[in-house]
BADO-433006 format. One line per 8 residues: number of its first residue (from 1); for each residue z, y, x of N, C-alpha, C, O. Coordinates in steps of 0.02 Angstrom, whole numbers, plus 32768, in hexadecimal, padded with zeros to 4 digits. Layout:
<rs>
NUM) Z,Y,X,Z,Y,X,Z,Y,X,Z,Y,X  ... .
</rs>
This chain:
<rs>
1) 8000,7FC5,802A,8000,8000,8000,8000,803E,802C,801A,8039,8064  7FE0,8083,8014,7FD5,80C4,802C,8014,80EF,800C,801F,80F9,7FD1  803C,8106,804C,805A,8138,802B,8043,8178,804F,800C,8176,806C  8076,81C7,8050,8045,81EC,8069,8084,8204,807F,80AC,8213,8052  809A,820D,80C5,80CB,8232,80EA,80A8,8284,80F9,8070,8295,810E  80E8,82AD,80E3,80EA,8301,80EE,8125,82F0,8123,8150,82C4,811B  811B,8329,8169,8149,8318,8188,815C,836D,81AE,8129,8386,81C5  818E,8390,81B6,81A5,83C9,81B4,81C0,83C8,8207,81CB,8391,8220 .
9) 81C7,83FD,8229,81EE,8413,826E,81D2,83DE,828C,8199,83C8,8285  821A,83BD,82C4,81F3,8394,830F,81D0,8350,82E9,819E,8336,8301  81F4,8332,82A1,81C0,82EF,8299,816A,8308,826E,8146,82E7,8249  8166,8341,8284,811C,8354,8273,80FD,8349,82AA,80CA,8327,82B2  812C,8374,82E4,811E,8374,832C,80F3,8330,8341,80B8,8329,834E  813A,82F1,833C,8127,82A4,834C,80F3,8293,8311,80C6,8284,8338  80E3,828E,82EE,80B5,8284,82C6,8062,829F,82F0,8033,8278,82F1  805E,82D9,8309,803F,8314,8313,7FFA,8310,82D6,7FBC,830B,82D9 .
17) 8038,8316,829A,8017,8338,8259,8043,8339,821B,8067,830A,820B  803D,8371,81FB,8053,838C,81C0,8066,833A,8196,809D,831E,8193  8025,8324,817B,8007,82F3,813B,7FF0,82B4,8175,7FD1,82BC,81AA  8008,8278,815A,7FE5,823B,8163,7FDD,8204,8137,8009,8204,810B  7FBC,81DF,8134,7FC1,81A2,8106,7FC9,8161,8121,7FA1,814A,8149  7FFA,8144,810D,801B,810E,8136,8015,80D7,80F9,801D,80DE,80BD  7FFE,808D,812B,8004,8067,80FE,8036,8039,810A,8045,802B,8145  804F,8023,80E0,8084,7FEE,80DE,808B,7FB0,80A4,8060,7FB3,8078 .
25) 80B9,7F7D,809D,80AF,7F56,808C,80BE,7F50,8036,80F7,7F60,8024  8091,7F3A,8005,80C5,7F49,7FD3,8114,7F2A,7FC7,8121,7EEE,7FCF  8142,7F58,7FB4,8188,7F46,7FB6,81A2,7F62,7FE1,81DF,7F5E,7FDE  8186,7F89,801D,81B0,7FB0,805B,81E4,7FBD,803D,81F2,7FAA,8004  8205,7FE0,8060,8253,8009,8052,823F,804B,807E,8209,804B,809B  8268,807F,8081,826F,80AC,80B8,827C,8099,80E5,8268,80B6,8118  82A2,8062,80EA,82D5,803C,812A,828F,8037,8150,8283,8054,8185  8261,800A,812A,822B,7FE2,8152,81F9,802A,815F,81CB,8033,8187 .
33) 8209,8041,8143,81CA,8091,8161,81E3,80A2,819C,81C9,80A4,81D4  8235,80B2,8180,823F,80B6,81DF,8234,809A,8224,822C,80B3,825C  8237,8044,8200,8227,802A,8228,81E4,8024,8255,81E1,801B,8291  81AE,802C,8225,8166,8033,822D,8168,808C,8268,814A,808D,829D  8183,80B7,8255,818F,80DC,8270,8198,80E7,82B5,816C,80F9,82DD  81F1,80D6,82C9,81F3,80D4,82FE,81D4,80A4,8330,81E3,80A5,836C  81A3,8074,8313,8178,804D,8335,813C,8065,8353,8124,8052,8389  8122,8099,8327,80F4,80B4,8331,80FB,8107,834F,80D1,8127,836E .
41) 8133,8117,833F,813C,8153,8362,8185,8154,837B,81B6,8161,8358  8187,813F,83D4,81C7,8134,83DB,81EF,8179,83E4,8228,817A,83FB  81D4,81A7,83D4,820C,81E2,83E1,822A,81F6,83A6,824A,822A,83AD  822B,81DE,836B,824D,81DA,8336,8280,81A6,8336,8298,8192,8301  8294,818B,837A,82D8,8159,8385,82F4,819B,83AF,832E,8192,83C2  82E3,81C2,83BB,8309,81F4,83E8,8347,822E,83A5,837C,824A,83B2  8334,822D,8387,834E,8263,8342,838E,8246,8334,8396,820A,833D  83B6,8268,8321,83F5,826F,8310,83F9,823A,82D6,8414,8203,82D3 .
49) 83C6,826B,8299,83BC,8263,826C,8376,8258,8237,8340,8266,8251  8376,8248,820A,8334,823F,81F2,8333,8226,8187,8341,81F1,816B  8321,825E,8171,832D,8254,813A,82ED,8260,8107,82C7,8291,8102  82EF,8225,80E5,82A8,821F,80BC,82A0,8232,8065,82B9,820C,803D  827E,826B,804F,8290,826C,8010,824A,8264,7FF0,8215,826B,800E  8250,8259,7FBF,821E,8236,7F83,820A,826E,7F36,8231,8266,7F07  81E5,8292,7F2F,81FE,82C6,7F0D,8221,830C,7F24,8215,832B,7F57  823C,8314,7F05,828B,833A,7F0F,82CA,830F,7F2F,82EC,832B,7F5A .
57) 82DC,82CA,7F1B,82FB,82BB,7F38,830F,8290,7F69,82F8,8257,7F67  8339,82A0,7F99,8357,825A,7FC2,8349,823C,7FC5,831F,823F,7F98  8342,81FA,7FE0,8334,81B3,7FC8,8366,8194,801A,8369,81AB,8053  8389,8151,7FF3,83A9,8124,801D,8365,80F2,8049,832A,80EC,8038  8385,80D6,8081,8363,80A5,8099,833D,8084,8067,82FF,8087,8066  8364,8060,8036,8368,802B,8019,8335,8033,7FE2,8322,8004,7FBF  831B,807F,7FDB,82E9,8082,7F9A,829D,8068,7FA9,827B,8072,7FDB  828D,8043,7F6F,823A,8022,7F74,8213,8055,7F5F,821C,807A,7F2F .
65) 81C6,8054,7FA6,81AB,8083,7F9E,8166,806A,7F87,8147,8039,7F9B  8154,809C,7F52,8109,8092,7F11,80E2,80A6,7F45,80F2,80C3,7F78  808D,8087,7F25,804E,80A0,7F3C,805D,80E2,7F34,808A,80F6,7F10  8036,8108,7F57,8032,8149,7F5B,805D,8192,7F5A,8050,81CD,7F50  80B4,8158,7F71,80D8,819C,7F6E,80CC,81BE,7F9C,80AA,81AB,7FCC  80EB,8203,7F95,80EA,8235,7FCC,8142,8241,7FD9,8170,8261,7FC0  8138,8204,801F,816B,8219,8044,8181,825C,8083,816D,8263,80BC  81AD,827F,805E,81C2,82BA,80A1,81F5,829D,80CC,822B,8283,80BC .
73) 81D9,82A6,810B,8213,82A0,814C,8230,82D5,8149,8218,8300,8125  826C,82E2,816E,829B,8314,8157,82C5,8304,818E,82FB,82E7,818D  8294,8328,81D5,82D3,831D,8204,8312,834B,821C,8325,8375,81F3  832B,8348,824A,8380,835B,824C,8378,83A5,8260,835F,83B4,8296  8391,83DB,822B,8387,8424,8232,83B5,8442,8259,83EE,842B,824E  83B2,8471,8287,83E8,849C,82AD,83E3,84DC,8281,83B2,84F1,8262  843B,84FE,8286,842C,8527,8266,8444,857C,827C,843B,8581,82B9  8457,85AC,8267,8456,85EA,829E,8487,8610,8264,849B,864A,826E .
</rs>
């Protein structure tokens, strides 16, 4: 299955792009996106943090991800 990662600050950086379309298996989780992830882009094992939302909201590891969502990365903000 196609989902469509938006990705904001340094995991745009590691990405080196805004928008991608990632395929994965049907039934992934986030867990397993991550996993696909830091496989493929190992400097997203370097981050503190790393938080994935679906919509507007949040989403746990543990949530199953549909054809064609649009997942946002949402990495770890400093603030001033």
């Amino acid at each position: 299955m196609k989902i469509n990662l938006v990705a904001f600050g340094i995991a745009k950086e590691i990405l080196q792009s805004k928008q991608l379309e990632f395929e994965l298996k049907p039934g992934d989780t986030i867990s397993s996106l991550k996993k696909n992830l830091f496989q493929r882009y190992p400097d997203f094992s370097k981050l503190k943090s790393l938080a994935f939302a679906i919509g507007e909201n949040y989403q746990e590891d543990s949530y199953g991800l549909q054809e064609n969502d649009e997942v946002v990365i949402i990495p770890p903000v400093s603030g001033g």
